[in-house]
N, C-alpha and C positions, 0 to 999 in steps of 0.2 A: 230343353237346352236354352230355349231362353230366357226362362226362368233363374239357369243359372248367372247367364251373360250379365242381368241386369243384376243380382247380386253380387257380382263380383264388380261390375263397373262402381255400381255404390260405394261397395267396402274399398275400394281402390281410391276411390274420391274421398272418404269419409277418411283414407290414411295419409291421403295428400293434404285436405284441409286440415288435419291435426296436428300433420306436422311442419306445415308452412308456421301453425301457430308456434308451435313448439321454439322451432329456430327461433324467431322474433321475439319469445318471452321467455326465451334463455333456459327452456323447460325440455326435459330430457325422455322420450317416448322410444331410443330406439328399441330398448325390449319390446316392443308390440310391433314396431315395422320391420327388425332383421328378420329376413329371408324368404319376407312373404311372398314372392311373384313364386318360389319357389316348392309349398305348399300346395298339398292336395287341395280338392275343392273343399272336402267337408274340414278341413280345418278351416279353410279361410272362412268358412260361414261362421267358424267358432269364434275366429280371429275378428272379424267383423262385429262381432256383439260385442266382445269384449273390448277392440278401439271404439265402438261408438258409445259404451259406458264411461270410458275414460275420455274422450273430448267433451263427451254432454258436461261431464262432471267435474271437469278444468276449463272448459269453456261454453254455460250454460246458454248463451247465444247464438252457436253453431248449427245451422241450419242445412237440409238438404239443400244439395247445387244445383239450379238449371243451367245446364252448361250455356243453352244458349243467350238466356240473360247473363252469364258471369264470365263470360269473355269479354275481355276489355284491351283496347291496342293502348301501347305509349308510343310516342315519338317523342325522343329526348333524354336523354340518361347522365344531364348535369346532375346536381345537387337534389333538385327539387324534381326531377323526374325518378332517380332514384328512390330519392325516399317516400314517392308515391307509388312506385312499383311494390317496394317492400313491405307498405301500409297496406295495399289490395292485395297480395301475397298471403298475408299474414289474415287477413279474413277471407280466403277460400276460393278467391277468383281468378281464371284461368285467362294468367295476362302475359299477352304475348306484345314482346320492346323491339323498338329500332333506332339506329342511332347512329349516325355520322360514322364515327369511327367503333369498329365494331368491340374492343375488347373492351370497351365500358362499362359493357353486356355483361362479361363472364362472371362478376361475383352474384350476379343476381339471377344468371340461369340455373349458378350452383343452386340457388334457393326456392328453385322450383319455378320461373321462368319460361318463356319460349320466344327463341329466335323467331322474327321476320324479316323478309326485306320487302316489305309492304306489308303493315297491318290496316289499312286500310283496304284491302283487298278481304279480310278475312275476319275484320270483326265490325258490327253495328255500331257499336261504342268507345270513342277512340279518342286516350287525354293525351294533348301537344303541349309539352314543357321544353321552348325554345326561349334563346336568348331576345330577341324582339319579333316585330311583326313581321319585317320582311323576310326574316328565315320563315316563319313562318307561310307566307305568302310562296316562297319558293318551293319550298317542301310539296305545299298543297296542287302548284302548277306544274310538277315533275310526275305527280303521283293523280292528275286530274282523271283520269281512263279506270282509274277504279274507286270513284267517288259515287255514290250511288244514292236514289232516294229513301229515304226511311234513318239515314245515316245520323248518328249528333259529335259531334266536333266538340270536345270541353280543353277550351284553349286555356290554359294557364298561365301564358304567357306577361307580363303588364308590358303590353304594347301601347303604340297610339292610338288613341279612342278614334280619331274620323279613319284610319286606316281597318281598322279593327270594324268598324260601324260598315266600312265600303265589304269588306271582305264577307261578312253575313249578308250583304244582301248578295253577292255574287252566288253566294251555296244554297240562297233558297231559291234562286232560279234551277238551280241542278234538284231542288228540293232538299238537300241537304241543312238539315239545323244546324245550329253554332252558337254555341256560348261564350261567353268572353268569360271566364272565370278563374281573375289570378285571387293569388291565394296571400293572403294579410300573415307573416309569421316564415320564419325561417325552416329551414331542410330540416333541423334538430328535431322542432318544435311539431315539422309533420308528422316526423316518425311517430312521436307521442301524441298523434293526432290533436294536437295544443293549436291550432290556429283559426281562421274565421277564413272564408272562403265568401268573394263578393260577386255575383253572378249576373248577367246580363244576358237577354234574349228572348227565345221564345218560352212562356209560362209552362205550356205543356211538356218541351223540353227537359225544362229544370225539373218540374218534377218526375220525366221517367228517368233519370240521374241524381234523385234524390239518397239512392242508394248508397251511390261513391263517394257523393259529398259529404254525409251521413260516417262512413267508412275513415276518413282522413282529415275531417273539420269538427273541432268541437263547435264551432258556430257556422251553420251557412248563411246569409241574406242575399233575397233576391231584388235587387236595385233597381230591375225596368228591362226597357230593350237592350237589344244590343247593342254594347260600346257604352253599356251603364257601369257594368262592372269594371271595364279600362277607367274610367273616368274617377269610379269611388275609389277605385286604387290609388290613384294619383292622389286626389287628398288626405288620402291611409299614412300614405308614403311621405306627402308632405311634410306631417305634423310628426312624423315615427322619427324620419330623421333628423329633426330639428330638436324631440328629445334628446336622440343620441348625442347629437353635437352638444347641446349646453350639460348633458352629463358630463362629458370626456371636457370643455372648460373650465367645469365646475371643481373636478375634480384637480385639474393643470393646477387652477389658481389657489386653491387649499394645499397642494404641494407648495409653488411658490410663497407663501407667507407662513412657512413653516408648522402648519398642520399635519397631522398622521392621515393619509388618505383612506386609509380602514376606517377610521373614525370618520371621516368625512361623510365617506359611503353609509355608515351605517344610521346618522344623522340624516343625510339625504332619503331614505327607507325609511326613516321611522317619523316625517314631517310631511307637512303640505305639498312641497320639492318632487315627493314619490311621483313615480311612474313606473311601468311592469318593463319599462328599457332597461332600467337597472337591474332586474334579474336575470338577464340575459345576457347583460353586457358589462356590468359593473367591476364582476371581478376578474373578465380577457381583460378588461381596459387596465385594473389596477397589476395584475400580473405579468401585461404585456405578451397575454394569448391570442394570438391575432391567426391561431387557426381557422381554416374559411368555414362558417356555415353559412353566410351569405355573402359572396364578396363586395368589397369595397366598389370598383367598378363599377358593377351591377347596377350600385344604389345612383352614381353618379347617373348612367343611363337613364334612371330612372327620373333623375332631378331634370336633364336636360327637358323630360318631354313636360315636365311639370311646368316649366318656365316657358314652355314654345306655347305651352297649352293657355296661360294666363296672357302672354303677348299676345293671343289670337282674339282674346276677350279684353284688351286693353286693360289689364292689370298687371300692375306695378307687386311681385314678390322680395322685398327689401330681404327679410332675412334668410330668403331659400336661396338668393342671391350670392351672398356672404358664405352662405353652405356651398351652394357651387365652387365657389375659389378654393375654401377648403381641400373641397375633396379634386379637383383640380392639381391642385399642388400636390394631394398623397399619388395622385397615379402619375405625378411629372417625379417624384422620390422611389418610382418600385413598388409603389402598395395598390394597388389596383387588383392584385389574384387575392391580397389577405381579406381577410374577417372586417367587416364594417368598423368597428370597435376599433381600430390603428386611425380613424381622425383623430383619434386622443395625441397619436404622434405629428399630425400635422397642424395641431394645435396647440402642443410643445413647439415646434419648428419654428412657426408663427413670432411667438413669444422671445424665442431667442434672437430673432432677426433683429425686433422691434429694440431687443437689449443692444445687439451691437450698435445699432444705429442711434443710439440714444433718444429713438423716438418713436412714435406708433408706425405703425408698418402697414400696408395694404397686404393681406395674404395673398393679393395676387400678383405681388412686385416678386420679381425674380432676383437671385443677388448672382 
């Protein structure tokens, strides 16, 4: 009998990780999954050969599961929690979300998911994709009573580094690890596991989560201690969005002197000018797509700690400055939930103020 248990548990796991892949690469297995709970034993043994020929041989890196290595908690089911649930979904791991408000949840439990109201209670290894640190910080002080030694915390969040920095030494006194590791690249770009993952903490850590990183990062680097990776974020973030913005001017101003902005764009892509912002954002900005894959807000949060972070070090940020007002003015206009990519409209805005007034304008003057 239990020779059969654990071939059925396999073939049963072997039909879950094929077809979490399935879902995610748009590949169609239900002939091998309809009705099998319902099947004799010895067909499932048949059934079993036959899905594990067919995942080996559409997905030749599918691996038996340790359940208890491939259980994974989320806290969080924005953007970027999501589509790291659905990236560790979609490679075989048995990940159970929580989330504020709970119907977040429901397109991704369809997808093979599991509800918790504490995965910290029930899994070893547990990613937090929250809006900043101090949700973070809350979350952790609600749920303290089942925080346990041996535990690692891979926070996603780009929070503040000295909050971030105080918050891992609080969990290594519980013995608990903590990673500080947000992630360089938008919700889109994770799905297609397209981004670079900057991590900070303990060395041994990172590496027994080299897995997941591995799983959802086409590039990991590991930066130092913790509150290394908050920090490398903020210079990521620095320089990312200040591409954005002189894309979305660059582009303003070749409308305004009567240039084709296609051609602009495509000038800009094929010169020195290039950066990988323009793939991403080039044609929401020229189409006026400002569906969120990253919101506008988000980014501004992100500037504020950039500038609290350089005032603490006595530097002077002239043009992340300039960017603040920006994007100040888009969340004082309504754009705050869109897509990063709408500065391009607060630097249209800009421009027109400057026209009526017949003179250069502060983007941070109100009319």
């Amino acid at each position: 009998m239990s020779e059969e248990k654990s071939l059925l548990t396999r073939a049963s796991l072997r039909l879950r990780v094929t077809w979490n892949q399935c879902l995610t690469q748009k590949r169609n297995f239900k002939t091998y999954a309809s009705g099998y709970q319902k099947k004799p034993f010895l067909t499932k043994v048949s059934l079993f050969s036959e899905v594990s020929a067919v995942a080996h041989a559409n997905f030749p890196h599918t691996e038996e599961v340790n359940m208890d290595q491939q259980r994974v908690g989320i806290i969080g089911l924005g953007l970027m929690g999501s589509a790291l649930t659905e990236r560790l979904l979609s490679g075989g791991y048995d990940v159970w979300v929580y989330n504020r408000t709970r119907e977040k949840a429901d397109p991704l439990l369809k997808i093979g998911a599991h509800w918790s109201d504490n995965p910290l209670a029930i899994c070893d290894r547990i990613v937090i994709s929250l809006y900043a640190t101090d949700a973070v910080q809350e979350v952790l002080t609600n749920w303290r009573d089942t925080l346990r030694p041996g535990q690692i915390l891979i926070d996603t969040t780009t929070g503040d580094p000295d909050q971030t920095e105080q918050l891992g030494s609080r969990l290594a006194e519980r013995g608990v690890r903590y990673l500080d590791a947000p992630i360089s690249g938008s919700s889109e770009q994770t799905r297609a596991g397209n981004v670079t993952t900057i991590v900070g903490g303990q060395r041994d850590a990172f590496e027994a989560c080299r897995d997941l990183f591995d799983r959802w990062s086409e590039r990991t680097i590991f930066a130092g201690p913790c509150g290394s990776g908050s920090k490398m974020k903020l210079v990521s973030n620095l320089v990312l969005g200040l591409n954005r913005a002189a894309l979305a001017e660059g582009l303003v101003f070749a409308e305004n002197t009567g240039l084709d902005p296609e051609a602009a764009l495509e000038v800009l892509v094929g010169s020195m000018a290039y950066s990988r912002i323009m793939d991403t954002k080039g044609r929401k900005m020229l189409e006026g797509d400002f569906r969120t894959e990253a919101r506008l807000a988000q980014h501004l949060k992100d500037l504020r700690l950039i500038v609290a972070a350089a005032a603490q070090s006595g530097q002077s940020l002239p043009l992340s400055n300039t960017h603040q007002q920006l994007l100040e003015a888009a969340v004082a206009a309504g754009r705050g939930d869109e897509d990063n990519s709408a500065i391009i409209e607060s630097i249209r805005q800009c421009g027109r103020r400057s026209v009526d007034a017949g003179a250069p304008t502060s983007v941070g003057e109100r009319t």
